[in-house]
C-alpha positions as a Markdown table, in Angstrom:
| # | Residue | x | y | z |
|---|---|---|---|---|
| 1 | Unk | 23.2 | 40.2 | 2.2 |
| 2 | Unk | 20.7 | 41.3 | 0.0 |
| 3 | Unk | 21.4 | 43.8 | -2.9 |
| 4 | Unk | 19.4 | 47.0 | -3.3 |
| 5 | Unk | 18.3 | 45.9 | -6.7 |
| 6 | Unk | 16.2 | 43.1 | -5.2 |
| 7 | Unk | 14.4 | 45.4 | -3.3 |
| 8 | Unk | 10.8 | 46.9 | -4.3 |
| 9 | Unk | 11.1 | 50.5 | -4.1 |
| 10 | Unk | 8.0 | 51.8 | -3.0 |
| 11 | Unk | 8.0 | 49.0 | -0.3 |
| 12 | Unk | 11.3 | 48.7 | 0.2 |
| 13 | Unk | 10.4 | 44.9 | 0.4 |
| 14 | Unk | 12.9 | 42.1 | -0.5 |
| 15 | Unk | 12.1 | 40.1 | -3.8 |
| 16 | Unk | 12.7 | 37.1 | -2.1 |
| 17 | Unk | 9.7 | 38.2 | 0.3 |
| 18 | Unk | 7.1 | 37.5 | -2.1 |
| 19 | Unk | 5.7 | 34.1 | -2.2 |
| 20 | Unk | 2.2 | 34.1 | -2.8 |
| 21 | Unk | 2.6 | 34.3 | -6.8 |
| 22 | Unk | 4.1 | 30.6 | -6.3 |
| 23 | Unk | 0.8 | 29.4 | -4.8 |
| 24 | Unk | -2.2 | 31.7 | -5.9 |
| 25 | Unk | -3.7 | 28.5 | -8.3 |
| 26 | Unk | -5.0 | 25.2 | -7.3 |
| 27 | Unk | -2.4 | 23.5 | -9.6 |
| 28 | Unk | 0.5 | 25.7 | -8.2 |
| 29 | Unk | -0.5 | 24.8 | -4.8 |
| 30 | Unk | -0.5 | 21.1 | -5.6 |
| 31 | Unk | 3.3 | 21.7 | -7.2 |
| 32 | Unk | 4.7 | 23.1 | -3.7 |
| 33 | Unk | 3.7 | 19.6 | -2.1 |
| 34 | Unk | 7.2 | 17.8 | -2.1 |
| 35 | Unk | 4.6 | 14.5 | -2.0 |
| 36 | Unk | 1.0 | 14.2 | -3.7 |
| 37 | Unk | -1.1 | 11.6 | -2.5 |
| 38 | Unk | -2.0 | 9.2 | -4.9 |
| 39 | Unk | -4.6 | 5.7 | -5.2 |
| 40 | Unk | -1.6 | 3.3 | -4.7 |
| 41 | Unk | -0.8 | 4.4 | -1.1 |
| 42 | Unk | -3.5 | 3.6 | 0.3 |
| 43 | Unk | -4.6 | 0.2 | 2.1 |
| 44 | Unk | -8.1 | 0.2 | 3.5 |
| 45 | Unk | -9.1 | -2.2 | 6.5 |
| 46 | Unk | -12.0 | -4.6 | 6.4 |
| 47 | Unk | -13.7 | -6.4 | 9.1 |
| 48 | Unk | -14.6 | -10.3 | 7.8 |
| 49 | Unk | -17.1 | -11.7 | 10.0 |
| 50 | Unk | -17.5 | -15.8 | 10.3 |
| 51 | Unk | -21.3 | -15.2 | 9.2 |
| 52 | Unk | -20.6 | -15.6 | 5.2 |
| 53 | Unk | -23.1 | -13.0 | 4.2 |
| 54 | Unk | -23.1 | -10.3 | 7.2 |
| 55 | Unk | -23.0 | -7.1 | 6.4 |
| 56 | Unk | -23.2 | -5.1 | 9.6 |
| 57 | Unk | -23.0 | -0.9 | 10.0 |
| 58 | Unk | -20.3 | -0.1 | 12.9 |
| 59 | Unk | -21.8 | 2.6 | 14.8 |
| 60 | Unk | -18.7 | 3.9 | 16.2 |
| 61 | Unk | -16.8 | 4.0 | 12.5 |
| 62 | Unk | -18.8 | 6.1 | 10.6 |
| 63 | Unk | -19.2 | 5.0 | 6.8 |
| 64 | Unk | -17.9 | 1.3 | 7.8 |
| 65 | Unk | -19.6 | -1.8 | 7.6 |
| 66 | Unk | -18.7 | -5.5 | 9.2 |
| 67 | Unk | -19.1 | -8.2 | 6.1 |
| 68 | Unk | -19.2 | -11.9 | 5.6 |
| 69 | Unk | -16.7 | -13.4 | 3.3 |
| 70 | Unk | -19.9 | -13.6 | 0.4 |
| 71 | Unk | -21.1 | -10.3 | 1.1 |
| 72 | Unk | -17.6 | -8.4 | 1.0 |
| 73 | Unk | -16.7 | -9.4 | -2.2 |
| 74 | Unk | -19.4 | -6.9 | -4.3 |
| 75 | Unk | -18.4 | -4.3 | -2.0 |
| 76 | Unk | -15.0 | -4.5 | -3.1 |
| 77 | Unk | -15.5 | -5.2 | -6.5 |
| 78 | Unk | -17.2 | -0.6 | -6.4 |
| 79 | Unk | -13.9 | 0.0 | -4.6 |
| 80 | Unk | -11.5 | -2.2 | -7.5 |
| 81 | Unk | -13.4 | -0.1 | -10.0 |
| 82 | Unk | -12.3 | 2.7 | -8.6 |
| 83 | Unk | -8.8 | 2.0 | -8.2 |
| 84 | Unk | -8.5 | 0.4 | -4.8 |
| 85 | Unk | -4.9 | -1.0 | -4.9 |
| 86 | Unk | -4.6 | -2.5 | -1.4 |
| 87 | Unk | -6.4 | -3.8 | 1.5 |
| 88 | Unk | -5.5 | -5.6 | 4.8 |
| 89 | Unk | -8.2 | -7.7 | 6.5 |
| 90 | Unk | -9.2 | -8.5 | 10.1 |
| 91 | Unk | -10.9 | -11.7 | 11.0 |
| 92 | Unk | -13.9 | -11.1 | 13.3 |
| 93 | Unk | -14.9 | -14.5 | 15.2 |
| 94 | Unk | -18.9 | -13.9 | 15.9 |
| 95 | Unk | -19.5 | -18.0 | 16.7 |
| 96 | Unk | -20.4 | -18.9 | 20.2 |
| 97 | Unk | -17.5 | -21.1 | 21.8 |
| 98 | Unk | -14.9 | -20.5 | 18.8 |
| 99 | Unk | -12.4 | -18.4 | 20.9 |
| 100 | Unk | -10.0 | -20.4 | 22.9 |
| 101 | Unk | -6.6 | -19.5 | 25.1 |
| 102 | Unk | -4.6 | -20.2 | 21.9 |
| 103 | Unk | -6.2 | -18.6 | 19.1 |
| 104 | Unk | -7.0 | -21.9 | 16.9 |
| 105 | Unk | -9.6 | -19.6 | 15.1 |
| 106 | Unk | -7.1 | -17.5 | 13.7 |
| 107 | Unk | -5.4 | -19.4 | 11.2 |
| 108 | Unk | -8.9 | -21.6 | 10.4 |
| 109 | Unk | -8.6 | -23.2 | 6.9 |
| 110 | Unk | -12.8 | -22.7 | 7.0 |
| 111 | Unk | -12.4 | -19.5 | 8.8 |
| 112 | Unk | -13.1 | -15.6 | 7.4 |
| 113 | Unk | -9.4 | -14.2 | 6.8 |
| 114 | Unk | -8.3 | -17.4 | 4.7 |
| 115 | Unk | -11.2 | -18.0 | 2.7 |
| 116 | Unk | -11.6 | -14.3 | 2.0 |
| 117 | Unk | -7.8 | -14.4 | 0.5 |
| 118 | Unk | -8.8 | -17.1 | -1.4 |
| 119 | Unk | -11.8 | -15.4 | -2.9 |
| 120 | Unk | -9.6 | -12.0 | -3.6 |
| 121 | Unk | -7.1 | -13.8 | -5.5 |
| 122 | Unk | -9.7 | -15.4 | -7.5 |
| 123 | Unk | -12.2 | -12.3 | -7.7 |
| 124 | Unk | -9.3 | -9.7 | -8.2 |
| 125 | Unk | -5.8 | -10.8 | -9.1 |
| 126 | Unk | -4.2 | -7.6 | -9.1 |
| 127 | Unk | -5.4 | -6.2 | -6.0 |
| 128 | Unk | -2.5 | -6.4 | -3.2 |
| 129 | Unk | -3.8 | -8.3 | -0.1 |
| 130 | Unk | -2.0 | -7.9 | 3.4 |
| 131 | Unk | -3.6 | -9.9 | 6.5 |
| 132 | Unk | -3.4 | -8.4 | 10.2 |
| 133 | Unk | -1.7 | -11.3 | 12.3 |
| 134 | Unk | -2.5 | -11.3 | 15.9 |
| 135 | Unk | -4.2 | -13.2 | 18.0 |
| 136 | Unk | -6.5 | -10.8 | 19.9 |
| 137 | Unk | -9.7 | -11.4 | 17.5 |
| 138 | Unk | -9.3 | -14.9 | 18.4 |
| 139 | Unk | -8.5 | -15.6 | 22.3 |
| 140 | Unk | -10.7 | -16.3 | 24.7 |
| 141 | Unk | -9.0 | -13.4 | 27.1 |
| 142 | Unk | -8.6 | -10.7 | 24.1 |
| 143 | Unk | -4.8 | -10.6 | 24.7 |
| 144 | Unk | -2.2 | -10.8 | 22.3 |
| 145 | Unk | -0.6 | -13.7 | 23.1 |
| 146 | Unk | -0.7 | -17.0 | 25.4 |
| 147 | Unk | -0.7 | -16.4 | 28.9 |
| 148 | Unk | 1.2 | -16.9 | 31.9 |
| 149 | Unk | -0.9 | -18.7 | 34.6 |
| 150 | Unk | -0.5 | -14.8 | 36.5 |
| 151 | Unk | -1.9 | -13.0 | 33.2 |
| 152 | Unk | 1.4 | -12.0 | 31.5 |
| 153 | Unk | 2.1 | -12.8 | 28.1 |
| 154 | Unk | 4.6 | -15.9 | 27.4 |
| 155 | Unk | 6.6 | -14.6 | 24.6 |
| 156 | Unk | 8.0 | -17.9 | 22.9 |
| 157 | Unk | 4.7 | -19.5 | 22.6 |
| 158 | Unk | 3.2 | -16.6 | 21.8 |
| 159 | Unk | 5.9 | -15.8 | 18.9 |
| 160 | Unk | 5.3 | -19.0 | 17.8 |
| 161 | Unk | 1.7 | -18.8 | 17.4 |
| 162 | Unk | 2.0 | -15.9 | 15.7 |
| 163 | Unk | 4.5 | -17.1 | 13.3 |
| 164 | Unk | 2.6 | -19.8 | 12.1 |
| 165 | Unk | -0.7 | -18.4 | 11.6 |
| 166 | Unk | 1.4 | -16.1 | 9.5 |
| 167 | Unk | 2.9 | -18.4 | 7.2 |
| 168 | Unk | -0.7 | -20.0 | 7.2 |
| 169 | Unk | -1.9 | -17.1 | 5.7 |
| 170 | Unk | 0.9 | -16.6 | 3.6 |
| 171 | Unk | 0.0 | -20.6 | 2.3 |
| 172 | Unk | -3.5 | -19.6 | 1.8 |
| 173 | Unk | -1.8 | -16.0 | -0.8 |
| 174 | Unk | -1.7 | -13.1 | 1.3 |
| 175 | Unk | 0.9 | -11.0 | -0.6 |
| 176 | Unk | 1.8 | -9.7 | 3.1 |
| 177 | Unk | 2.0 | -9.7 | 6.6 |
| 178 | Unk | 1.4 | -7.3 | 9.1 |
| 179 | Unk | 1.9 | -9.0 | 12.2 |
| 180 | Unk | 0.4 | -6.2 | 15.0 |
| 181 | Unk | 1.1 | -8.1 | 18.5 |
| 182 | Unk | 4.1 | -6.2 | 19.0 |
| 183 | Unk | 5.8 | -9.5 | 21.1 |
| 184 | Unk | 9.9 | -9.4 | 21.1 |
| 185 | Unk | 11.0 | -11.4 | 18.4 |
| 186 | Unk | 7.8 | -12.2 | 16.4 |
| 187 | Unk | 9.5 | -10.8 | 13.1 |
| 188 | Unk | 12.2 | -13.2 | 13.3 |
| 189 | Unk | 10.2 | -16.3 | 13.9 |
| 190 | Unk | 7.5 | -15.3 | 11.0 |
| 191 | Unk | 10.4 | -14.6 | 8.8 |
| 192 | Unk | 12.2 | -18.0 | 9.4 |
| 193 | Unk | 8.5 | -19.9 | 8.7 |
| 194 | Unk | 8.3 | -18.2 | 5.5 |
| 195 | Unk | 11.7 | -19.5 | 4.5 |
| 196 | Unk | 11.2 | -23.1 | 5.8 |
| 197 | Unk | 8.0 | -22.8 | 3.9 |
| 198 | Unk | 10.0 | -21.4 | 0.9 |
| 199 | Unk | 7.6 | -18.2 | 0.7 |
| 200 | Unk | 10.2 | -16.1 | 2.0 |
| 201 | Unk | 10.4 | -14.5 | -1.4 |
| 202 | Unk | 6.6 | -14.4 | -2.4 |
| 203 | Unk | 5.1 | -12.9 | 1.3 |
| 204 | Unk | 6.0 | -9.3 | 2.3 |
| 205 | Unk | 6.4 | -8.9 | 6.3 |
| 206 | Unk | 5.2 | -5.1 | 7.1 |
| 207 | Unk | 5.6 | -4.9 | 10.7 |
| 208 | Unk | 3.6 | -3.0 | 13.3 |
| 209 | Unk | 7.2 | -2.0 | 14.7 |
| 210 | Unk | 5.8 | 1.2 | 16.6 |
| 211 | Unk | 2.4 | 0.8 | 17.8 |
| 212 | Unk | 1.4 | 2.7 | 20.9 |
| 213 | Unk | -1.1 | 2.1 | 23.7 |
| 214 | Unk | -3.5 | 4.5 | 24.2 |
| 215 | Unk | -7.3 | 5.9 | 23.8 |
| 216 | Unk | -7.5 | 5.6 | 20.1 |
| 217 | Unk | -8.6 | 2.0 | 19.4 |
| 218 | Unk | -12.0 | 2.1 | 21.2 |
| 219 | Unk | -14.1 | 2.0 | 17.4 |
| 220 | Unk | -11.8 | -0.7 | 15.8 |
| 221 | Unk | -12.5 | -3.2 | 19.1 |
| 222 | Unk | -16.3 | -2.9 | 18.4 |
| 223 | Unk | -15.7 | -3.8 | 15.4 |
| 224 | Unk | -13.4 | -6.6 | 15.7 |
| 225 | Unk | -14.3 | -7.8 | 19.0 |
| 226 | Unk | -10.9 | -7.5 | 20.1 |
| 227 | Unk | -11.0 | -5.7 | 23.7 |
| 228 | Unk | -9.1 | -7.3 | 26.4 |
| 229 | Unk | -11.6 | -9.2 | 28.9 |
| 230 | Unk | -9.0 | -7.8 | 31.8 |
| 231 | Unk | -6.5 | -5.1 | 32.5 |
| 232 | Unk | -4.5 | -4.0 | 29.2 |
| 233 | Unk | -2.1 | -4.1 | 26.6 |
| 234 | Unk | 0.3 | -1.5 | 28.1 |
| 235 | Unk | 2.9 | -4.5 | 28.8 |
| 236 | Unk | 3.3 | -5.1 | 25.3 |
| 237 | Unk | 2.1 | -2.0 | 23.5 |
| 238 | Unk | 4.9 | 1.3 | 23.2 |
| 239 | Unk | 4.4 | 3.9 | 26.0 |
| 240 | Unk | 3.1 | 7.1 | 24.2 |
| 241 | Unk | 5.7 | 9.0 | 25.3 |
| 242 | Unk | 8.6 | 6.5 | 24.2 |
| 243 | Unk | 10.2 | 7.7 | 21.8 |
| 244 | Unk | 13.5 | 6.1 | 22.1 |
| 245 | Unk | 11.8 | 3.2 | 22.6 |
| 246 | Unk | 9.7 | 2.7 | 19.6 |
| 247 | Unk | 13.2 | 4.1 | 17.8 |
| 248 | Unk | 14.9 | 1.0 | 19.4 |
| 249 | Unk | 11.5 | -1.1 | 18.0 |
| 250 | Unk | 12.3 | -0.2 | 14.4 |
| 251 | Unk | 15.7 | -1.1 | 14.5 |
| 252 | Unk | 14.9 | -4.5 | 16.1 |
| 253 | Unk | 12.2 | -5.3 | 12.9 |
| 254 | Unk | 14.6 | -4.3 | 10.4 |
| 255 | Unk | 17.2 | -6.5 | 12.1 |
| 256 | Unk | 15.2 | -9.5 | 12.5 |
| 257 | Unk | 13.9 | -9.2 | 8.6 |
| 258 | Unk | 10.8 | -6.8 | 8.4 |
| 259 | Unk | 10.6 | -5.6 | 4.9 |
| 260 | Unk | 8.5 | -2.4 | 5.6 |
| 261 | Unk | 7.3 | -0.8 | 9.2 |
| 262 | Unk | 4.3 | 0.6 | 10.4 |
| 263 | Unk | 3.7 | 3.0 | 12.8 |
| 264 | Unk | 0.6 | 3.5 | 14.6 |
| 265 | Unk | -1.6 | 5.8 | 15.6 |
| 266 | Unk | -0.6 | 8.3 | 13.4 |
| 267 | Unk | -1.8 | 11.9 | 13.9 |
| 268 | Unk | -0.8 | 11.9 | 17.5 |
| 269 | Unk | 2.9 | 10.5 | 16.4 |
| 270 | Unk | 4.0 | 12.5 | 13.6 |
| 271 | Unk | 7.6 | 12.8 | 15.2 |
| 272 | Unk | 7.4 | 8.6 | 15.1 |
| 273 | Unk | 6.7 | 8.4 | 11.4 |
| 274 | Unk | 9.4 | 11.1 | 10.8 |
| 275 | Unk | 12.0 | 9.5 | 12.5 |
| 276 | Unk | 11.4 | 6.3 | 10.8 |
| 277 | Unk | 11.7 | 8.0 | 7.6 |
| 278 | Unk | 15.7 | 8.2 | 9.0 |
| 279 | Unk | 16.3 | 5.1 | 10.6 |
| 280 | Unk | 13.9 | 3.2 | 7.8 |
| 281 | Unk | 15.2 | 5.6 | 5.2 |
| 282 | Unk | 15.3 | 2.3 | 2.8 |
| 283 | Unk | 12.0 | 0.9 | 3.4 |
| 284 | Unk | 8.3 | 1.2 | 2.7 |
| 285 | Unk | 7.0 | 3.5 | 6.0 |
| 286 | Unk | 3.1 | 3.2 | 6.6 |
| 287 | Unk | 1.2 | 5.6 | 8.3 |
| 288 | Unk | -2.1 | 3.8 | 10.0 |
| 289 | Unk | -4.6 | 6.8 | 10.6 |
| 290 | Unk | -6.7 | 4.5 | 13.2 |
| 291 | Unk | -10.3 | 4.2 | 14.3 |
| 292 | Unk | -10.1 | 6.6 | 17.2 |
| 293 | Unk | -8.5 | 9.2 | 15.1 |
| 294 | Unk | -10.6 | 8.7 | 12.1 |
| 295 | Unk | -14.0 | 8.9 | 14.4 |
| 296 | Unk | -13.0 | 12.2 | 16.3 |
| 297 | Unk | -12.6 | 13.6 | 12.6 |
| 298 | Unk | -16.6 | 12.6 | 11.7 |
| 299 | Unk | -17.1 | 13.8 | 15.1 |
| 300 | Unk | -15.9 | 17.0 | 14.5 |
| 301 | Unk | -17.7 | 17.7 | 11.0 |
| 302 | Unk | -20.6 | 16.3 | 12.1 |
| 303 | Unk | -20.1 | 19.3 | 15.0 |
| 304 | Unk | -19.5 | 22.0 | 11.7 |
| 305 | Unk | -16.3 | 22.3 | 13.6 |
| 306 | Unk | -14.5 | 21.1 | 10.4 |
| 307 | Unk | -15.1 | 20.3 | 6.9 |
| 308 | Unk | -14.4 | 16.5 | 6.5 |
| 309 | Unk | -13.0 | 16.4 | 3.6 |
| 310 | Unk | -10.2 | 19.5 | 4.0 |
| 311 | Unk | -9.5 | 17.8 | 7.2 |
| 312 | Unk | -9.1 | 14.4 | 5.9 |
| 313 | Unk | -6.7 | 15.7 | 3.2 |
| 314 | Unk | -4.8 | 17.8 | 6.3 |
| 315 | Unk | -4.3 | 14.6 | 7.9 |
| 316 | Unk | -3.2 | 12.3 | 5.5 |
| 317 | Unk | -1.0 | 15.1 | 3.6 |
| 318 | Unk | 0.7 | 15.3 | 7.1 |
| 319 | Unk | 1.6 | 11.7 | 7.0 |
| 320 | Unk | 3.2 | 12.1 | 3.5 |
| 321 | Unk | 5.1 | 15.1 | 4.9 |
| 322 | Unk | 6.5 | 13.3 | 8.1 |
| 323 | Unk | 7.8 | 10.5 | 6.0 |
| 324 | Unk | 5.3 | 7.9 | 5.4 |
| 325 | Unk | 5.2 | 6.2 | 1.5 |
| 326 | Unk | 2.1 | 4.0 | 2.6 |
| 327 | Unk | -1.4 | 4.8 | 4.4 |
| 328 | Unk | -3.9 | 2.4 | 6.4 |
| 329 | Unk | -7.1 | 4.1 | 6.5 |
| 330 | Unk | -10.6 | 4.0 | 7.0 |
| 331 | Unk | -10.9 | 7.3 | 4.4 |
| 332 | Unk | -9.6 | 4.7 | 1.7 |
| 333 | Unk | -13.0 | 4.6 | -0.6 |
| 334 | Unk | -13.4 | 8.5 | 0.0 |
| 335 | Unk | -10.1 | 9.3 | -1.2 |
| 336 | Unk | -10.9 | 6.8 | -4.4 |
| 337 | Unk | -13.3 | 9.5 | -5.5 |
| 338 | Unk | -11.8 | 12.7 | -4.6 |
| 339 | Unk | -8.5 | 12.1 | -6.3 |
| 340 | Unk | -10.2 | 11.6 | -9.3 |
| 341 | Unk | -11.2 | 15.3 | -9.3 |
């Protein structure tokens, strides 16, 4: 009950009514965020090509370029300078005839993702440098996995494919792991190579624990070459309207040894990333705002439906306040500058 004396009397209006004091200057707005977003938690994706000096615009992402493992490296140096912290990097097989049922191209000594590891470390010891394992980029069909004579996936193959490109890229000084195939048991299997390998304590395995199918990965397989050559990955790939299921998915990672989770997309699953932040409550959670979602936001600018920026700081702020300690996105160089303001 609220006493008379907290009341206004020309109003009658409670005290505790009045809010806008608290938020009537840019800095005071910035205090009532229980999270600011900050340089170190982002991760920003690049695309590395087998053509060593490519550098190739991607029409449907906006601002994003396809590079070689020579031309990528001034490109990043901008971003270092700016305070990049982070970046995770898909291989891109453009070679005639180097896709195959298994993948070899994946975990290729010679290939793009390895030698662009080794150049990082070497170019720029201090930046942080995860590796997307999967073995879409690389397979003759565009599936995750290896494949039943039928189509379907054969998991313990597959698992085991994945495990060991892993740990290949773990050999070659990827700080992490972010194993996106979504196959039962993956975690495990990757986990158990980095200890026979004895990395176990130098390699960070972030899982892609909840990543839904859907109609937001259209821009990132242009990019990587990565769509399916038939039917789709709903087999595999979390129902969007599972829930309990990609609940059930988190626990499973953190059981078999996953050290932080991603969930993916982002916008559309803001009750995902929130109830990670309970189940996970221990772990690094990672928001991936992904190439769908990040073009329909150009889209809509470009329309003068929105301004980019306040949208792109809606979006990513919404991450932060559904749970998520770490961002994947394509806004990563954009956000270098504007948090410096």
């Amino acid at each position: 009950m609220v006493h008379k004396a907290q009341y206004i009397k020309s109003k009658e209006t409670p005290i505790s009514s009045i809010l806008q004091g608290g938020y009537n200057h840019p800095l005071s707005r910035e205090w009532q965020q229980e999270r600011q977003l900050t340089k170190n938690m982002f991760i920003f994706p690049l695309f590395i090509s087998d053509d060593p000096n490519e550098e190739t615009d991607i029409p449907s992402l906006p601002n994003m370029k396809r590079f070689g493992v020579n031309s990528v490296i001034p490109y990043v140096s901008k971003l270092v300078d700016k305070g990049l912290r982070a970046v995770i990097l898909f291989g891109v097989p453009l070679k005639p005839g180097v896709k195959d049922e298994v993948g070899t191209a994946a975990d290729d000594p010679n290939g793009p993702v390895i030698q662009t590891i080794k150049n990082f470390r070497k170019n720029f010891p201090d930046l942080f440098i995860m590796c997307d394992v999967c073995l879409c980029e690389y397979t003759s069909h565009g599936h995750c996995g290896i494949l039943n004579e039928d189509g379907s996936l054969k998991r313990e193959p597959s698992v085991q494919r994945i495990a060991a490109v892993a740990v290949n890229y773990a050999k070659a000084g990827a700080h992490s792991v972010a194993p996106s195939d979504m196959m039962d048991g993956r975690i495990r299997d990757i986990k158990l190579g980095l200890i026979n390998s004895g990395l176990e304590n130098k390699c960070l395995v972030m899982a892609y624990s909840a990543k839904f199918s859907g109609n937001l990965y259209g821009p990132f397989r242009d990019a990587a070459g990565s769509s399916p050559s038939f039917g789709d990955r709903k087999s595999y790939q979390l129902p969007p309207g599972g829930s309990g299921l990609a609940r059930r998915a988190l626990i499973r990672d953190l059981d078999e040894g996953a050290d932080a989770v991603i969930i993916k997309p982002s916008t559309f699953f803001l009750d995902i990333i929130n109830d990670a932040s309970k189940l996970c409550k221990d772990y690094p959670i990672c928001a991936y705002h992904v190439s769908g979602e990040y073009a329909m936001l150009h889209a809509a600018a470009e329309k003068g439906i929105v301004d980019l920026k306040g949208i792109a700081f809606e979006a990513h702020q919404g991450f932060l306040r559904a749970g998520a300690r770490l961002i994947i996105s394509y806004f990563t160089p954009e956000f270098l500058d504007w948090l410096e303001i």
